[in-house]
N, C-alpha and C positions, 0 to 999 in steps of 0.2 A: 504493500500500500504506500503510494505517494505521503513522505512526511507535511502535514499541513503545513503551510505558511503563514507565520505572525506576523502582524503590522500591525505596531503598537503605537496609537496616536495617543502625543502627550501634549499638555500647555501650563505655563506659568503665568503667574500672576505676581506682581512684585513692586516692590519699593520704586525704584524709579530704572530709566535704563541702564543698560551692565556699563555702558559706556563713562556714567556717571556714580559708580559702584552700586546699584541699584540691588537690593536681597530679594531672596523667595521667600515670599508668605505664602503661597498656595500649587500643591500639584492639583493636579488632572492626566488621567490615563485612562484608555479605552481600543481594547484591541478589537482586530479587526483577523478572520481567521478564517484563509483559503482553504480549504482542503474538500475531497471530491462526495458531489450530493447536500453540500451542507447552506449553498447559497451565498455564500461570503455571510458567513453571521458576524452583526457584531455584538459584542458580549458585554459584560457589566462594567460598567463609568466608576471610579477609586478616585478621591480626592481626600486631599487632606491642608489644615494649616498651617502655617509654623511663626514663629514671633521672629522679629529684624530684630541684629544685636543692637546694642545700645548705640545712640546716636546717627540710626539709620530711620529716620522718619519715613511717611508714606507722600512722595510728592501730588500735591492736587491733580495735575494731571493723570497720575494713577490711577488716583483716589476715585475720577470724575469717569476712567474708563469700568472699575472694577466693586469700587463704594464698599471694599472690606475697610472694619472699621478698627480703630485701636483693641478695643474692649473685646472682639472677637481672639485677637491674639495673646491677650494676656496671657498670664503665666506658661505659653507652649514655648515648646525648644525651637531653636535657629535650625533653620537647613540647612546640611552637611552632607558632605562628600557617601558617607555610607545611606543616607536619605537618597542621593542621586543615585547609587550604584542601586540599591532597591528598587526603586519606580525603572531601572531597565531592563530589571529582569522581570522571565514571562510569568514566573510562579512565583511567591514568596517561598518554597520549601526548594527549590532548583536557584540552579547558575547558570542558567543557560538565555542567552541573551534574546529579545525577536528578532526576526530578522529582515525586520525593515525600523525603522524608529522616525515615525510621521507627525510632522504640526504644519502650520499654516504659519507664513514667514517662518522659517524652520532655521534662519539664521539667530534669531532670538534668543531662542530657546538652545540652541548649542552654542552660544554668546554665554550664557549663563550658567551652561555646564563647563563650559571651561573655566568661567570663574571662581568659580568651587571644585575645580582640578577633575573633574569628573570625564572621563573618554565609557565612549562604546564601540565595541565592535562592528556593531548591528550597521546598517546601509542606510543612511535618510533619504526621505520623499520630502521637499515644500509642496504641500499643495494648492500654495500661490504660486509658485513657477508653474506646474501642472497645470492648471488655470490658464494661466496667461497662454501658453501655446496650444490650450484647446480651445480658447474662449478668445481671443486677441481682439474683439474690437468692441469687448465689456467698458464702460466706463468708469468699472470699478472691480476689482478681483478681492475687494476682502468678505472674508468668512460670511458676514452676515448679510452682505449682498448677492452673494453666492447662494444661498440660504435659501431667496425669497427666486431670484431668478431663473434656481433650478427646479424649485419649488419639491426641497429634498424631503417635505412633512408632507408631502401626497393633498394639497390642501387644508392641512391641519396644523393644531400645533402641536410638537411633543412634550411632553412635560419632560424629558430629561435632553431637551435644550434651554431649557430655563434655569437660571435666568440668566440672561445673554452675558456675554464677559466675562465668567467666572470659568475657572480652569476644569472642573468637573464635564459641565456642560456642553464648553467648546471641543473638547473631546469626544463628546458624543458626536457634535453635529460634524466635526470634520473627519469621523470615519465615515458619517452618512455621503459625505462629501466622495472621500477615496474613494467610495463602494460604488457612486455614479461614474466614476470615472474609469475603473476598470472595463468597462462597457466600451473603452476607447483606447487604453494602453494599462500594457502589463506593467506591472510591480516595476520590473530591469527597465522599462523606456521611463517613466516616471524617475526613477534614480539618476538616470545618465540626462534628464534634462531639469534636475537638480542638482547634477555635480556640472552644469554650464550656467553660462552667466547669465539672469535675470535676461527673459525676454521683453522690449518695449516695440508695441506695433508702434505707438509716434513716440512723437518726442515729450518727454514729459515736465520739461521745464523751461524758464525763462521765457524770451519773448516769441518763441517757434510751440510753445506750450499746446499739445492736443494735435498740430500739423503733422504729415507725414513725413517722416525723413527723408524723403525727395527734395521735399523742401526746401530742409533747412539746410543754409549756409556752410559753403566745406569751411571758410574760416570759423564759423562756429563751431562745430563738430572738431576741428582741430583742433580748438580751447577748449571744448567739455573735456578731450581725451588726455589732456595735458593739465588741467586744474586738479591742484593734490585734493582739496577737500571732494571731490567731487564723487558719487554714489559710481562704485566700481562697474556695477551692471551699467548702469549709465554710459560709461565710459565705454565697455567691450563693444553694447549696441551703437555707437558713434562710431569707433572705432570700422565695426565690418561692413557699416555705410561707405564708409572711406573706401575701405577697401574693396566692397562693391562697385563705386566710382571709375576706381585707378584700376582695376582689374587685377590686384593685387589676392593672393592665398594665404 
């Protein structure tokens, strides 16, 4: 018998971004589980809390995406490294990793396991990159517009995507997410156009904002590619404009 396939969709919830040392107050995990006759089932939604060490408040913007509150974290423990190795594995009684490990902006969330030293084995999916090259002339690819677009509640609403933004729930809905899209690519195509750079049908900034990269300006395109702050997906898709251009490989 073919060993089923795990794809362990995870999300966090936190202090502010890892950029700006930002902590985990909240997992969310909810696998998703190939194997033959079974429908791609997904399985039970695991969440849990944890309190920011001292002197790591919750930025308002957090606060305004997610609205956990102080009083909810009182007296729990900080997340740590054996908390992150835990949430990647498929069983609490096993060490055996899944073997795909799925969020939506999936750099985030491995933004913030490297900050707490945390690695996995396992293969990641964004299923905003996924998105974006199955869906490219969306006005919008996050989670919750996805949601209503694809219309992933059959007309309804589920009560364990509620309530929107918490780590629990976004888990659920972004296996309901993976599960529509297998319908279009396997697990392996999904991985290899998250291990490439953010795709952008137009251009997503400045003054060419929403136009087709036809468009816009090669001197422009040669400053996006060349501007250090500048969003690296950004960059690659200027970049192969260019080199679509010049007939360059």
């Amino acid at each position: 018998m073919t060993r089923p396939i795990i794809l362990r969709c995870i999300d966090f919830e936190t202090t502010d971004i890892p950029e700006n040392g930002g902590e985990i107050i909240e997992t969310g995990c909810t696998d998703l589980i190939i194997s033959p006759g079974n429908n791609n089932a997904i399985h039970d939604t695991y969440s849990a809390l944890f309190s920011p060490t001292a002197g790591s408040p919750i930025v308002p913007e957090a606060r305004a995406a997610h609205h956990i509150q102080d009083c909810e974290l009182a007296g729990l423990s900080a997340f740590n490294v054996l908390d992150g190795l835990a949430l990647l594995q498929c069983e609490p009684s096993t060490t055996r990793h899944a073997d795909y490990i799925v969020a939506h902006n999936a750099k985030f969330e491995r933004d913030m396991l490297a900050r707490y030293h945390v690695e996995t084995p396992s293969t990641w999916i964004c299923t905003m990159k996924v998105a974006r090259r199955l869906y490219p002339g969306l006005t919008s690819h996050s989670l919750q517009y996805l949601r209503y677009f694809l219309d992933l509640e059959n007309g309804t609403t589920n009560v364990r995507c509620m309530p929107p933004h918490r780590a629990g729930p976004d888990t659920f809905l972004t296996a309901l997410l993976l599960r529509s899209f297998l319908d279009q690519a396997s697990p392996t195509q999904m991985a290899e156009w998250t291990r490439l750079p953010m795709y952008y049908p137009v251009c997503p900034i400045g003054k060419y904002k929403g136009k087709d990269w036809s468009l816009v300006d090669s001197g422009y395109l040669i400053w996006m590619t060349k501007a250090e702050d500048m969003d690296p997906d950004i960059k690659a898709t200027a970049q192969n404009e260019l080199n679509y251009r010049y007939g360059r490989t």
